[in-house]
BADOKE-79285 format. One record per residue (C-alpha): residue in three letters; y, z, x. Coordinates in nm, 2 decimals. Each point is the difference from the previous one (the first is absolute). Layout:
// BADOKE-79285
ala_Y_Z_X;
...
//
This chain:
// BADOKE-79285
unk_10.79_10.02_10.03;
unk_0.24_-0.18_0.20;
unk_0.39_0.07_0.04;
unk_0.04_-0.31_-0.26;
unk_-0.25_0.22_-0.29;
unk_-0.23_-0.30_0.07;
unk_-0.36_0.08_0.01;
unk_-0.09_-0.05_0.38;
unk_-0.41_0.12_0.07;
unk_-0.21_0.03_0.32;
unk_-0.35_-0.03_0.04;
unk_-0.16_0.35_-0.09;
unk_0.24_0.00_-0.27;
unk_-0.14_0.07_-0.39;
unk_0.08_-0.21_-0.29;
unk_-0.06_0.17_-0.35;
unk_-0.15_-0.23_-0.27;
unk_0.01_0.09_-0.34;
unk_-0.33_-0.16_-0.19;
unk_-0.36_0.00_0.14;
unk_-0.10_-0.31_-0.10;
unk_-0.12_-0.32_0.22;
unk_0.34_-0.07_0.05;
unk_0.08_0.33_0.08;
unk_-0.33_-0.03_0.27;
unk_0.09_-0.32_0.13;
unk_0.33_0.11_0.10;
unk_-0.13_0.28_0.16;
unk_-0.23_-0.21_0.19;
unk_0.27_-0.20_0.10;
unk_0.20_0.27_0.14;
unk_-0.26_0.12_0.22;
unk_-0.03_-0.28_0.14;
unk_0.36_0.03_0.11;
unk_-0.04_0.38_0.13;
unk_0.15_0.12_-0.30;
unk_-0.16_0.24_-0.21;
unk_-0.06_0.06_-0.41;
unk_0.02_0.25_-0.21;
unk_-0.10_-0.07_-0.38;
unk_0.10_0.18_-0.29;
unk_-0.18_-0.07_-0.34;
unk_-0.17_0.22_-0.28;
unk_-0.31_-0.23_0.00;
unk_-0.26_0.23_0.21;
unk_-0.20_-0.35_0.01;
unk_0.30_-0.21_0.15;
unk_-0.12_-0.23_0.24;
unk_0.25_0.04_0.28;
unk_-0.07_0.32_0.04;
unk_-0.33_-0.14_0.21;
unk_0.22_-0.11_0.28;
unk_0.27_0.19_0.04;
unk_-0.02_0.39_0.17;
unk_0.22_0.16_-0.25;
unk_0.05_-0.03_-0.36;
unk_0.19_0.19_-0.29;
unk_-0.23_0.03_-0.34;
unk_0.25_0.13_-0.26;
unk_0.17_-0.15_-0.26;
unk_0.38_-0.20_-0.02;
unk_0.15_0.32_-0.18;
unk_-0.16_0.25_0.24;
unk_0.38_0.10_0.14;
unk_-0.17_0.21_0.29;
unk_-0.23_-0.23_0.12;
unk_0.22_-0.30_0.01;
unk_0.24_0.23_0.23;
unk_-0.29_0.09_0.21;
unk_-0.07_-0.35_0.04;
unk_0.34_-0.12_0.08;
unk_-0.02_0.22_0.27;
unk_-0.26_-0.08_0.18;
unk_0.11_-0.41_-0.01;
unk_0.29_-0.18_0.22;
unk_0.07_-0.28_-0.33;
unk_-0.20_-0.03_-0.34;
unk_-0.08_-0.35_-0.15;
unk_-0.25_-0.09_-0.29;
unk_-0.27_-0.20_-0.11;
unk_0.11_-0.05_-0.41;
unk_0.30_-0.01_-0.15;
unk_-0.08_0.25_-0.26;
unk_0.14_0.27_0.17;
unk_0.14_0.26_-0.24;
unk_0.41_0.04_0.09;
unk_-0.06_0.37_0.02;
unk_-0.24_-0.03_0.29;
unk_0.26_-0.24_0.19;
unk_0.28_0.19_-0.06;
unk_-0.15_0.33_0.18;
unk_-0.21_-0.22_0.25;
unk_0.39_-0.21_0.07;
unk_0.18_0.34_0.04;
unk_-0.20_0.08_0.32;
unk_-0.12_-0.31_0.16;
unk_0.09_-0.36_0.01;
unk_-0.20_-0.18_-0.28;
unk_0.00_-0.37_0.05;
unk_0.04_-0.21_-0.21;
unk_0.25_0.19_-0.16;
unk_-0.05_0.22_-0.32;
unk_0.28_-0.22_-0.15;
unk_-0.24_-0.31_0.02;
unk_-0.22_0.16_-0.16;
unk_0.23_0.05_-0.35;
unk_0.02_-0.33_0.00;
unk_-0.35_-0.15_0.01;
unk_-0.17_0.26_-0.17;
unk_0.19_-0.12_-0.33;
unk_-0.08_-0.34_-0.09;
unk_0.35_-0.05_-0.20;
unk_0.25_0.15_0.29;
unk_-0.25_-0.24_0.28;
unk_0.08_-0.29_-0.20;
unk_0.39_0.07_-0.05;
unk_0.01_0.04_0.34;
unk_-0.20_-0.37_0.08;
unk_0.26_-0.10_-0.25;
unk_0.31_0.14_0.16;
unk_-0.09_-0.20_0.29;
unk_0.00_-0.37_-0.14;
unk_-0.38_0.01_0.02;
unk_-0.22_-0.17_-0.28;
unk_-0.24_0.21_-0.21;
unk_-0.16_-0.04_-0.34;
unk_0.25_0.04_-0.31;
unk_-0.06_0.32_-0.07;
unk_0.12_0.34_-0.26;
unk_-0.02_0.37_-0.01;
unk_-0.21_0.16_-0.28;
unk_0.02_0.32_-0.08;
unk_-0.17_-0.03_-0.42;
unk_-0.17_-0.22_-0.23;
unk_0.35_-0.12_-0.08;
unk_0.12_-0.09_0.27;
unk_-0.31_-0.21_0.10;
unk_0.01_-0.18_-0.27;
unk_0.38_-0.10_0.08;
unk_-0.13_-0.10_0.34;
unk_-0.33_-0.23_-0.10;
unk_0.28_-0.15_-0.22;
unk_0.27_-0.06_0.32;
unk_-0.29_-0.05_0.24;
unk_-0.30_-0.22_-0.19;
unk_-0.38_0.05_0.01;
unk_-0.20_0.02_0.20;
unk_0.17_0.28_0.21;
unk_-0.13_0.26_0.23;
unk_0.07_0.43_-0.15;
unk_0.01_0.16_0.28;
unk_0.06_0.39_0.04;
unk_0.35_0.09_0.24;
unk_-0.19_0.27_0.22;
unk_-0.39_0.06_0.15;
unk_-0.18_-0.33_-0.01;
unk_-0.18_-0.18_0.20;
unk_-0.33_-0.27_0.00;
unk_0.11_-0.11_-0.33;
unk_-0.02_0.34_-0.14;
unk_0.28_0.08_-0.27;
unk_0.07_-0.32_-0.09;
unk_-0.12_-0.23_-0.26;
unk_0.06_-0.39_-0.14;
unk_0.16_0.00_-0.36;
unk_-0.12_-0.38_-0.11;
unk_0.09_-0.16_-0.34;
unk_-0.17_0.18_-0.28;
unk_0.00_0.33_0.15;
unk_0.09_0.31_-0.17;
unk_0.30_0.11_0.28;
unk_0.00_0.31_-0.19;
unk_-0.35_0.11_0.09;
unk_0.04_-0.12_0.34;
unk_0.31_0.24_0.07;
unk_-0.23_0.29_-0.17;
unk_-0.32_-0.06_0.27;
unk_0.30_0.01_0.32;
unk_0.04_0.31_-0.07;
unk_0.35_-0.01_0.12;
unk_0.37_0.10_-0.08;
unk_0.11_-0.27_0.27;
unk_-0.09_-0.36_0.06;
unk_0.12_-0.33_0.11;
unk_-0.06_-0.34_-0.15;
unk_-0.03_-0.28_0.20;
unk_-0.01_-0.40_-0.09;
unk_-0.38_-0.14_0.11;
unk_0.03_-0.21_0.30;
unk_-0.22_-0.30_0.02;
unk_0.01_0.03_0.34;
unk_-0.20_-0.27_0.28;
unk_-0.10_0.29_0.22;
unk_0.05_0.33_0.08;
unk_0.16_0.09_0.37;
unk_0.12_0.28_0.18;
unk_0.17_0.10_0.29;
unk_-0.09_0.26_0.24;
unk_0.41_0.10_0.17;
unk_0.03_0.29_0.24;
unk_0.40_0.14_0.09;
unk_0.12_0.23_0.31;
unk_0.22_0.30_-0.01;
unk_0.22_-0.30_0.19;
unk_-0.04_-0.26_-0.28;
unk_-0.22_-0.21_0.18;
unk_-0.24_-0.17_-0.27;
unk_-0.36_-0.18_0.07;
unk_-0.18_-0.20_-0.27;
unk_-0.35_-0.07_0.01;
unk_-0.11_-0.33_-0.11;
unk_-0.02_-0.08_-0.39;
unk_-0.32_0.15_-0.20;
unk_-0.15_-0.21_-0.27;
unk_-0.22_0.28_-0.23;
unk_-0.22_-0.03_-0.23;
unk_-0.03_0.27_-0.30;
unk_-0.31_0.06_-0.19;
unk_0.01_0.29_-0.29;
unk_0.36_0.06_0.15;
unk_-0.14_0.09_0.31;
unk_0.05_-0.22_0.31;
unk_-0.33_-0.13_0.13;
unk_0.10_-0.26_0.27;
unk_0.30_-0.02_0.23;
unk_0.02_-0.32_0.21;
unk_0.31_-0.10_0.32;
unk_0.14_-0.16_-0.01;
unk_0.07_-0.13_-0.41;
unk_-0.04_-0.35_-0.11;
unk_0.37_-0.05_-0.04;
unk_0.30_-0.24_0.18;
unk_0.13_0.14_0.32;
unk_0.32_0.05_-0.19;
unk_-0.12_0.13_-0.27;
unk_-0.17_0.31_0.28;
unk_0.35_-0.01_0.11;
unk_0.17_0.11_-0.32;
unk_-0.26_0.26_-0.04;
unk_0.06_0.16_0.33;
unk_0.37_-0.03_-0.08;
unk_-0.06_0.18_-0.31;
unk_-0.20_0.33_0.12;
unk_0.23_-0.03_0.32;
unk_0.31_0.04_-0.25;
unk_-0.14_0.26_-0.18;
unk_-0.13_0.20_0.30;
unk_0.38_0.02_0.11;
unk_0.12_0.08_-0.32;
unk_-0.20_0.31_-0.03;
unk_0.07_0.08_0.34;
unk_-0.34_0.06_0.04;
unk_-0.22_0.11_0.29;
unk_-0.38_-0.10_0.04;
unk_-0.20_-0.27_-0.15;
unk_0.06_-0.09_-0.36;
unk_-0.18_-0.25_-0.24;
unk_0.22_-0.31_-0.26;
unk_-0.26_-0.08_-0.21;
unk_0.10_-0.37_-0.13;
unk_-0.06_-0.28_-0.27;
unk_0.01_-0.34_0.13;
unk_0.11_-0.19_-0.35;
unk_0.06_-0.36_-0.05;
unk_0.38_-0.15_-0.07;
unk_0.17_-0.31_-0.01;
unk_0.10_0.04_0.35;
unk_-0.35_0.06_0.12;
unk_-0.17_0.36_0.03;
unk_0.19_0.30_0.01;
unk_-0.07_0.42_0.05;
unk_0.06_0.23_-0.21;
unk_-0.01_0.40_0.08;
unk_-0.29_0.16_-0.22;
unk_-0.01_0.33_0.21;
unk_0.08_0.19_0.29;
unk_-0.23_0.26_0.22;
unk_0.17_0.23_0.20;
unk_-0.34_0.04_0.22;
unk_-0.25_-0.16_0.19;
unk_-0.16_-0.23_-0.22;
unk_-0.34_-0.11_-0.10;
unk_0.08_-0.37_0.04;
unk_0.10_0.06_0.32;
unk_-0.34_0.10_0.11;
unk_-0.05_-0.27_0.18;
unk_0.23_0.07_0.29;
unk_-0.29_0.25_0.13;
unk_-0.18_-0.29_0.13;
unk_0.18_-0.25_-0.04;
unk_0.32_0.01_0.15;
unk_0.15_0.14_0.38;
unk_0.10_0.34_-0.15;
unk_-0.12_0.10_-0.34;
unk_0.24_0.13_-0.31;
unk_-0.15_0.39_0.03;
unk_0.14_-0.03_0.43;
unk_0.32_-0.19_-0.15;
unk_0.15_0.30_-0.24;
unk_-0.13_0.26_0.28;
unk_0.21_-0.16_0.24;
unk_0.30_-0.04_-0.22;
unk_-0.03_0.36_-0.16;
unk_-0.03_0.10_0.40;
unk_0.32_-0.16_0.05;
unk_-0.17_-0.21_0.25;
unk_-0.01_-0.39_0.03;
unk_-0.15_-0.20_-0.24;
unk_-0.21_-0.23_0.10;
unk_-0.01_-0.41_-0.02;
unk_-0.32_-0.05_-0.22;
unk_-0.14_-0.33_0.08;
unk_-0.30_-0.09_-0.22;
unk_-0.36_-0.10_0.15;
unk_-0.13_-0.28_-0.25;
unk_-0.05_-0.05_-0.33;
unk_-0.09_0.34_-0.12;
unk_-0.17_0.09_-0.34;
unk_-0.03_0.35_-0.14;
unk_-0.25_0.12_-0.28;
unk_0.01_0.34_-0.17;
unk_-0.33_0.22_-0.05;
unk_0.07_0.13_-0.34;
unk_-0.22_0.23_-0.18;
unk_-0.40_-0.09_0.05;
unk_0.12_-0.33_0.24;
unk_-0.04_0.28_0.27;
unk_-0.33_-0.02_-0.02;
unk_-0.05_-0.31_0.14;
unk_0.18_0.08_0.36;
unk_-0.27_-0.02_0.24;
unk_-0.02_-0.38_-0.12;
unk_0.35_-0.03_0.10;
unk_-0.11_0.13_0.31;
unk_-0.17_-0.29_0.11;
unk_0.32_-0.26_-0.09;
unk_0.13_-0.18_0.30;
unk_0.34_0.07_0.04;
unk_0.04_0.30_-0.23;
unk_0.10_0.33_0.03;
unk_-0.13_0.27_-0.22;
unk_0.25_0.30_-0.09;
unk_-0.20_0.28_-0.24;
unk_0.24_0.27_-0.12;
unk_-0.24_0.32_-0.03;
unk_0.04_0.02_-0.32;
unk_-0.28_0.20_-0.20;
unk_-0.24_-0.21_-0.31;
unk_0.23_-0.29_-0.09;
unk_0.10_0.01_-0.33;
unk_0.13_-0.38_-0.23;
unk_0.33_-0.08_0.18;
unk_0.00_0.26_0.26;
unk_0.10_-0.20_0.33;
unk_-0.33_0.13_0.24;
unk_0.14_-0.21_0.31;
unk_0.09_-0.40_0.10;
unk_-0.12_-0.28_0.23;
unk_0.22_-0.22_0.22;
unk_-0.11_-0.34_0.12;
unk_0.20_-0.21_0.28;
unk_-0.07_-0.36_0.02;
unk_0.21_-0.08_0.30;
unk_0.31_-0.27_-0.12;
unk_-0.14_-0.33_0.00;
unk_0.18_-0.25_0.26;
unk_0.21_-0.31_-0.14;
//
């Protein structure tokens, strides 16, 4: 720590990361490359980062005494999901810096308070209602219209906890399989594309955007990423603008993910907010190959309190995901021109389990 409180490393320093999954690895790897070191904490014994890093921590979030131990042995703690249970932050936050900021994380882990907070800030979202019983959905279908989205406030992710309530529906049933106390409505988009914006922020404020994502969802899980997205340069613009808005409002450190609708209006296209990460991202993936400096070396750097970097991107980049059995087919990716095979060491894939992902450069055609 500096005489400011800011977080200020040196190489041979160690970063903490809470979550052992391929994010949690590829920030790791990303480090080292740096000089930094790792240590993971997670209570999955089969975590993959725990392959490449020298020390790691296999206990569980409420295990008081090992999350102390832990916090000692680190300089700064980050992590690799969102999901991290406030009791584990709070007792992590009361002995090291952990960036971004436990306060972030009460407001993207609730799906109602993250979109009061877009809100707040003159940012367009989907019309949306809190729903806490059968009665109250049914008040909100009636504000809101069919189709909408049900969505529960806390712990989902890849389109689980969530399901669309269509005309004809019985919306009591559909609040019964949730399984919730908590949800949000929100107003189906008939959106043009999907986007998203990869943002990192300094201790000092300083804020780099990576060039716009276009993504492509299949079974609510993303399956292709492609840089830059199919949109006007000002349309980019006002998406940058957006996740650079929102990055300052949280006063956040690290890299950060605005997960956007590009809708049609009388005006022309427009964004609207569907979600916020406060991590690393998987649509920004393709910064590992296809950019100067990569998302994972982006958020070390700026939880490091060191200088972000300028990312310039290489061509026209394309990432797929290896989901469940696609993993099998890697050595034929192997042999693609241009791509860049990333396995996770995952064990047996499993339907929807993300096993690993493939970049592919085509260098930017000249006009």
């Amino acid at each position: 720590m500096t005489a400011s409180g800011k977080v200020k490393l040196k190489p041979g320093d160690t970063i903490g990361i809470l979550g052992g999954g391929q994010l949690g690895r590829m920030l790791a790897m990303a480090a080292a490359r740096l000089g930094l070191r790792c240590q993971v904490f997670s209570p999955d014994p089969d975590s993959p980062a725990f392959d490449v890093v020298l020390n790691a921590t296999c206990a569980e979030y409420a295990d008081v005494e090992a999350l102390e131990l832990f916090a000692n042995d680190v300089d700064v703690i980050t992590y690799e999901f969102e999901n991290v249970p406030a009791a584990t932050a709070m007792v992590l936050a009361a002995r090291r810096p952990v960036l971004p900021a436990q306060k972030i994380l009460e407001t993207t882990q609730d799906r109602l308070i993250e979109k009061d907070f877009v809100k707040r800030l003159g940012i367009g979202t989907a019309d949306y209602a809190d729903v806490s019983s059968v009665e109250t959905l049914h008040a909100a279908i009636a504000r809101i219209g069919l189709p909408a989205v049900i969505k529960t406030r806390r712990f989902g992710y890849d389109g689980k906890g969530q399901a669309i309530i269509r005309e004809g529906d019985d919306p009591a049933q559909v609040w019964e399989d949730l399984g919730t106390k908590s949800a949000i409505l929100e107003a189906f988009v008939p959106f043009e594309r999907e986007i998203s914006v990869i943002a990192a922020r300094s201790s000092d404020g300083e804020v780099e955007c990576y060039d716009v994502t276009e993504n492509e969802h299949r079974d609510h899980i993303l399956k292709i990423s492609r840089a830059p997205a199919a949109i006007s340069d000002a349309l980019a613009a006002d998406a940058r603008a957006v996740a650079e808005k929102i990055a300052n409002a949280l006063d956040y450190v690290g890299v950060l993910a605005v997960e956007l609708f590009v809708v049609a209006g009388n005006g022309g296209p427009h964004v609207l907010v569907n979600e916020i990460a406060p991590r690393v991202h998987n649509s920004g993936h393709w910064t590992l190959d296809g950019a100067s400096i990569s998302q994972f070396e982006q958020h070390i750097r700026a939880i490091a309190g060191w200088p972000l970097g300028k990312p310039v991107r290489h061509g026209e980049v394309t990432m797929t995901n290896l989901i469940g059995d696609d993993i099998l087919d890697y050595e034929q990716w192997l042999t693609v021109p241009g791509a860049t095979v990333h396995l996770y060491g995952k064990g047996a894939p499993r339907p929807g389990r993300k096993m690993g992902h493939v970049t592919e450069v085509a260098p930017a055609s000249k006009k």
